[in-house]
C-alpha positions in Angstrom: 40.1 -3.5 0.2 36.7 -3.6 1.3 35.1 -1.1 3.5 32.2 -1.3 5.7 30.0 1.3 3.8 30.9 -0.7 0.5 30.1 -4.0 2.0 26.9 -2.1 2.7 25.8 -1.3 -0.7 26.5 -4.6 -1.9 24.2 -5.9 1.0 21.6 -2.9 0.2 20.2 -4.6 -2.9 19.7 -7.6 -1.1 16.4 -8.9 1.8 17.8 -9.3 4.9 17.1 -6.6 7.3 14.2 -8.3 9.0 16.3 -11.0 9.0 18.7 -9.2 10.7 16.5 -7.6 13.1 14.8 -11.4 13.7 18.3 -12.8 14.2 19.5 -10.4 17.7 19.6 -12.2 21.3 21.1 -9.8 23.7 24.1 -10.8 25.7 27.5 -9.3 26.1 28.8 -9.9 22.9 25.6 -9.2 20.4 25.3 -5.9 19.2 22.1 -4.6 16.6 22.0 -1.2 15.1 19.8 0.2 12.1 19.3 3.2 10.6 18.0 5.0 7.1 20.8 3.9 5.6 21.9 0.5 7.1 21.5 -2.6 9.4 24.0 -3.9 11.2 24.3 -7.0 13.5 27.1 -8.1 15.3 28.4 -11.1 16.8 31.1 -12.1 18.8 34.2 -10.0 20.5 37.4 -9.7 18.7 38.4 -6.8 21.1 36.9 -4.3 23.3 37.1 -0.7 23.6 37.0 1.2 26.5 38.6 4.3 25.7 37.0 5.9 22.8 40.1 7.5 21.8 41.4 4.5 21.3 39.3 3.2 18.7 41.0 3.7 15.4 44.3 2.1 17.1 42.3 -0.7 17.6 40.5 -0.9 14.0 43.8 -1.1 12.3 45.2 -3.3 14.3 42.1 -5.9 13.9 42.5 -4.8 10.1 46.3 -5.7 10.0 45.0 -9.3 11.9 43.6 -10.3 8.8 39.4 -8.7 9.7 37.9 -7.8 6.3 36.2 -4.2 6.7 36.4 -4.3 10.7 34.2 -1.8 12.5 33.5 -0.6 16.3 30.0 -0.4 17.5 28.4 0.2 21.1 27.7 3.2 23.1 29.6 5.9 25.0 28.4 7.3 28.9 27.2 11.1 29.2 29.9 12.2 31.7 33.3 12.2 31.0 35.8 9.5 31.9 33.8 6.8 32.3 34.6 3.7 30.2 32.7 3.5 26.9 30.6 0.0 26.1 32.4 -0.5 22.6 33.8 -3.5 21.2 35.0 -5.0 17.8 33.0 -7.9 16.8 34.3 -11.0 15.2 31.3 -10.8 12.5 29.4 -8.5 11.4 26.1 -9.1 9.5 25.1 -6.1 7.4 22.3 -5.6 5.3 20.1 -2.7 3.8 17.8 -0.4 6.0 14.9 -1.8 7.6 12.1 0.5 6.7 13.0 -0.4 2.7 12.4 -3.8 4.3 8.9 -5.3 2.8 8.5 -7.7 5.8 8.5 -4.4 8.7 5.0 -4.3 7.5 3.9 -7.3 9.1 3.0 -6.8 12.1 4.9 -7.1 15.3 3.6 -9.6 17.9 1.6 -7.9 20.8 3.8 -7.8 23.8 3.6 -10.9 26.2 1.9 -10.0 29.0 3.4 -8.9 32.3 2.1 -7.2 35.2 4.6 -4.1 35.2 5.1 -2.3 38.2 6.5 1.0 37.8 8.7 3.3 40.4 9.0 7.2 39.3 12.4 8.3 40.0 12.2 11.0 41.0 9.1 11.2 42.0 6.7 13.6 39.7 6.5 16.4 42.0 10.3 16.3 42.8 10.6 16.9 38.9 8.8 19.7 38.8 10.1 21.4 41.5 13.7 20.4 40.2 12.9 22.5 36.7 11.1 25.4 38.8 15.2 25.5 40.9 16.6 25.1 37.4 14.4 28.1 35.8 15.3 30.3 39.2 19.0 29.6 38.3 18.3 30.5 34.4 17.1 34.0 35.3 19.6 34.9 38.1 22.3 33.5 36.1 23.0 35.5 32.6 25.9 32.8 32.0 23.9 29.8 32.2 21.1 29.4 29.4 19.8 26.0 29.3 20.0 23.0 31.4 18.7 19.5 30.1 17.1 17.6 33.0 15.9 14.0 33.0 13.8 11.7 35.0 13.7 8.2 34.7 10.6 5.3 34.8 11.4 2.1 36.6 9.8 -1.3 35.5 10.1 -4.2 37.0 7.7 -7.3 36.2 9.1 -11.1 37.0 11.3 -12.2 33.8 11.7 -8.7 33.0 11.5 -7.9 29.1 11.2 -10.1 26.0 14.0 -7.7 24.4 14.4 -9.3 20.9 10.3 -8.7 20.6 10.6 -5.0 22.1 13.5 -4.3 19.6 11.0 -5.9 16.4 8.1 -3.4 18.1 10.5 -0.6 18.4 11.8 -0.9 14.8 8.1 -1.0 13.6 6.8 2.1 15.9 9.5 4.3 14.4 10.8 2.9 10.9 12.7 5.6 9.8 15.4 6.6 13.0 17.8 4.7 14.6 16.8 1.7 16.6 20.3 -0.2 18.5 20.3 -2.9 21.4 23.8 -2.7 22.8 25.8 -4.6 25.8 25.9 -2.2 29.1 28.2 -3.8 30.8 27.5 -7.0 32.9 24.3 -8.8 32.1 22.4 -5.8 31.6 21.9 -4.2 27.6 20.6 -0.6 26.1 17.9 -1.1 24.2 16.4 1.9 22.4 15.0 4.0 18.9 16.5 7.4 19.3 15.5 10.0 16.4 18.6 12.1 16.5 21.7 11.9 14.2 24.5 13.0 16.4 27.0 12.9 13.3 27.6 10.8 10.6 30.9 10.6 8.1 31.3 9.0 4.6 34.1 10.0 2.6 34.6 13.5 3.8 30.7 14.1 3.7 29.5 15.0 6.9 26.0 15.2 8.2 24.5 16.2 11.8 20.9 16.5 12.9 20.5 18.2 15.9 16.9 18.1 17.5 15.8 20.4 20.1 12.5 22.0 21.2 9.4 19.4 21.0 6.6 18.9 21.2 3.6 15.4 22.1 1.6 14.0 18.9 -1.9 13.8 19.4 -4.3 11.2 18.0 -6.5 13.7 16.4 -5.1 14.8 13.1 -6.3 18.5 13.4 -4.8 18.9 17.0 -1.6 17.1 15.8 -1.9 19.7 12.8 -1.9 22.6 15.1 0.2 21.2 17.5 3.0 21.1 14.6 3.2 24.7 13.4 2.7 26.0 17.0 6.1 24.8 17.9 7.6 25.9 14.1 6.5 29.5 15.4 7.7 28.7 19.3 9.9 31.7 20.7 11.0 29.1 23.2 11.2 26.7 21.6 13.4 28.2 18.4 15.5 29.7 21.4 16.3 26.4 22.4 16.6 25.4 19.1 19.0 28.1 18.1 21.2 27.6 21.2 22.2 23.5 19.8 22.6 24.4 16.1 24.5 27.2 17.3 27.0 24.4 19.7 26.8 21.9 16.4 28.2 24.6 14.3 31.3 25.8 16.6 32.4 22.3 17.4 32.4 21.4 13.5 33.6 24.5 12.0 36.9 23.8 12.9 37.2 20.1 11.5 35.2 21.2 8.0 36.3 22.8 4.9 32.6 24.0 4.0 29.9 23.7 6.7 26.3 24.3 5.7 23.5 25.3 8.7 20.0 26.1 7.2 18.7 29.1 9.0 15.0 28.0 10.0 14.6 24.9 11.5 12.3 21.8 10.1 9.8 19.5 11.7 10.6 16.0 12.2 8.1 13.8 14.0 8.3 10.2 15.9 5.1 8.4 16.7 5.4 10.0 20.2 6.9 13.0 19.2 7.6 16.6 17.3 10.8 17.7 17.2 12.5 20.7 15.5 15.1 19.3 13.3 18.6 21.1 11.4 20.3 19.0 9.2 24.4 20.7 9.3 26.6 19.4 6.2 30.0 19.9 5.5 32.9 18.6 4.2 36.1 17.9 6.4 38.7 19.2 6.1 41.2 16.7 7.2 40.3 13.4 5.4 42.2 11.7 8.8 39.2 12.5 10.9 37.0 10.2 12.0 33.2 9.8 12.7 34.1 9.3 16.1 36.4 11.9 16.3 33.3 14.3 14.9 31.9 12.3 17.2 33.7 13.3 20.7 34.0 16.9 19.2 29.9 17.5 19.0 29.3 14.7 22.3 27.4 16.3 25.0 26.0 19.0 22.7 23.4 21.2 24.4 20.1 19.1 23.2 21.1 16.6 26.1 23.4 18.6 28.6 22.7 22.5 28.4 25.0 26.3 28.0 27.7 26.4 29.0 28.7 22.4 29.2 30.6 22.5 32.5 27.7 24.6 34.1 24.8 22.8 33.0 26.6 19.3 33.7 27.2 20.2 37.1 23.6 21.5 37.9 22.3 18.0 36.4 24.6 16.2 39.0 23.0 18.7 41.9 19.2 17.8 40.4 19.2 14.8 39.2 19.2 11.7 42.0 20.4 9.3 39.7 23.4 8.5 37.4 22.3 8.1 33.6 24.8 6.0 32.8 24.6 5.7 28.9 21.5 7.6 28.3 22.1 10.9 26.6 25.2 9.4 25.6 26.5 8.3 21.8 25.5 5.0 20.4 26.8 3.5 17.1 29.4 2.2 14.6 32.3 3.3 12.7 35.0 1.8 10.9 38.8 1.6 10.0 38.6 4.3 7.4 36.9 6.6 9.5 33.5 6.5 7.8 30.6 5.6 10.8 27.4 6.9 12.2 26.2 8.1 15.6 23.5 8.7 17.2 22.4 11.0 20.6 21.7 7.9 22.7 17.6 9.4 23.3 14.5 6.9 23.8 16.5 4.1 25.2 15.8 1.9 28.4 18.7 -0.6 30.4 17.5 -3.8 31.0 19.2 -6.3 33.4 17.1 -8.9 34.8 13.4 -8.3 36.2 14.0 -4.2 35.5 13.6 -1.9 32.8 14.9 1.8 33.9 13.4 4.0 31.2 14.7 7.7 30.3 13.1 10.8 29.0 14.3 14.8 30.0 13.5 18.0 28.9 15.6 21.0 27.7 14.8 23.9 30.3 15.2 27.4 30.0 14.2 30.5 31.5 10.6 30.8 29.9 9.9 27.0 30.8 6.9 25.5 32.9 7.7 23.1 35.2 4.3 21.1 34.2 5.0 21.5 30.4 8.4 19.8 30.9 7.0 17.2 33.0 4.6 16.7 30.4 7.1 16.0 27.5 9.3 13.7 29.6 5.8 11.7 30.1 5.3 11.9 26.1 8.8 10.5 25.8 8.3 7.4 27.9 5.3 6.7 25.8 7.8 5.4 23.0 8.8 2.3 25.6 5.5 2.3 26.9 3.5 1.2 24.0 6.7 -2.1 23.2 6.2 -3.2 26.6 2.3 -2.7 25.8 1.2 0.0 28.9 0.3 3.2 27.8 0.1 5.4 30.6 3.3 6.6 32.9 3.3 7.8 36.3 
């Protein structure tokens, strides 16, 4: 019987992931996702999924309908008990991964242009003043250690955006994460390139790459240089750091027979971005878990909620004037035998007609400045900034 990672490395050898990429028009039942390894579009609805616990229930029973290596892709909300955006498609197109693509070198089409207005919410200043009440909380509070707060960019232009040619600019801007362009329920769809690895299975190899503490790229190469090792040496920073390899590593401990954490952090960068990367493997221990199950185990880990979950979740719902819906959620695929990959759902924007709500937050802590945070959340926006061709944020 054929399974979706086989199908893959026969597709691997093959072109096709341009093709792939070229071939997405959003709507409610389309659904693109690539990664390092893979690229996967899919067509059609054959079932959906709103409970995530349900999932491998409803894998085996499209498997037992006669679907030949059936699979579940979409995204998952941050807060608890709402209704995931997952569904099993009735084809899935799978190919190898786009940056071992020869045609991602040509370039993408500029973005048509469209006279963007953008809407801060909230409003700059009300973001900094949120972090300073979050970093007053920090220090009075011994229990609560970190709080991940978010902002969000509104665009709206007439026609909104061209989301097929954003995904093609995505892919190209950042070649080597995750880039996804899933249904969010009515007409609108999350669109997005996040560089984070929430957990990924294959056999009963597990891999998770938790990113925290960042840092903005600069054009010029010695500044980037120096901007690099200054966050490697960050006491802030490696706190942060510390505090979600730490989370990673009690939520998978339990599910693996061997778990490896690396004790000093990496760099990873974006074309926006520096991050601190851990790469955690380990090998489960029961062969009947899933990737989704590693999945809902990990999911919100403290890169995009905070310590202690409950804590930090509640102060995001005082601070925060919106609901962020999918962002900061999980986005990704896995399939009847339990092999799959997901991502933390980071960079991403929800498009539904003439808007595009864009997402960025920063993980705060008691040594953080307000302005520095504000900062990196403008540095994060840059990602959707540059596919919809501005280059500036408010």
């Amino acid at each position: 019987m054929t399974t979706a990672y086989e199908a893959h490395d026969t597709a691997a050898a093959l072109p096709g992931a341009t093709a792939l990429l070229a071939g997405y028009r959003p709507g409610p039942a389309t659904a693109f996702f690539a990664g390092p390894g893979r690229t996967l579009l899919a067509e059609g609805v054959r079932a959906t999924v709103t409970d995530p616990a349900r999932a491998t229930e409803a894998l085996r029973a499209a498997r037992a309908a006669g679907a030949e290596a059936p699979v579940v892709v979409g995204a998952i909300p941050f807060s608890p008990g709402r209704p995931a955006r997952l569904f099993i498609p009735a084809e899935v197109h799978r190919a190898g991964p786009l940056h071992e693509d020869p045609l991602l070198q040509l370039p993408a089409a500029a973005p048509a242009t469209a006279d963007w207005r953008q809407r801060p919410v909230p409003a700059p200043e009300v973001y900094r003043d949120a972090v300073a009440e979050a970093v007053r909380r920090l220090s009075d509070d011994s229990g609560l250690t970190k709080v991940v707060l978010a902002r969000t960019l509104e665009l709206t232009a007439p026609g909104g955006a061209d989301l097929p040619a954003m995904l093609h600019r995505l892919s190209r801007r950042d070649p080597d994460g995750y880039t996804f362009a899933v249904p969010a329920g009515g007409a609108a769809t999350l669109v997005g390139a996040s560089p984070e690895l929430l957990v990924s299975r294959r056999a009963t190899a597990v891999s998770a790459n938790p990113l925290a503490g960042s840092a903005a790229r600069s054009t010029d190469l010695a500044e980037d240089v120096r901007r690099a090792a200054a966050l490697l040496e960050s006491p802030k920073d490696l706190h942060e750091h510390a505090v979600v390899v730490e989370a990673v590593r009690a939520a998978l401990a339990p599910l693996c027979a061997q778990l490896h954490v690396p004790e000093r952090p990496t760099l990873v960068r974006t074309a926006a971005m520096w991050h601190l990367s851990t790469t955690v493997t380990g090998t489960l221990a029961d062969p009947a878990t899933s990737a989704l199950d590693l999945a809902l185990a990990l999911h919100p880990t403290p890169a995009v909620c905070g310590t202690p979950t409950d804590r930090a979740r509640d102060l995001i719902g005082e601070l925060e004037p919106f609901d962020r819906g999918l962002y900061t959620g999980v986005v990704g695929w896995g399939d009847a035998d339990g092999d799959g990959e997901w991502v933390v759902t980071l960079r991403c924007a929800e498009a539904e007609g003439d808007l595009l709500r864009l997402f960025a937050g920063a993980g705060v802590v008691a040594a953080s400045d307000p302005a520095a945070e504000l900062a990196e959340t403008g540095a994060k926006f840059r990602t959707f900034l540059h596919a919809v061709g501005l280059e500036e944020s408010k």
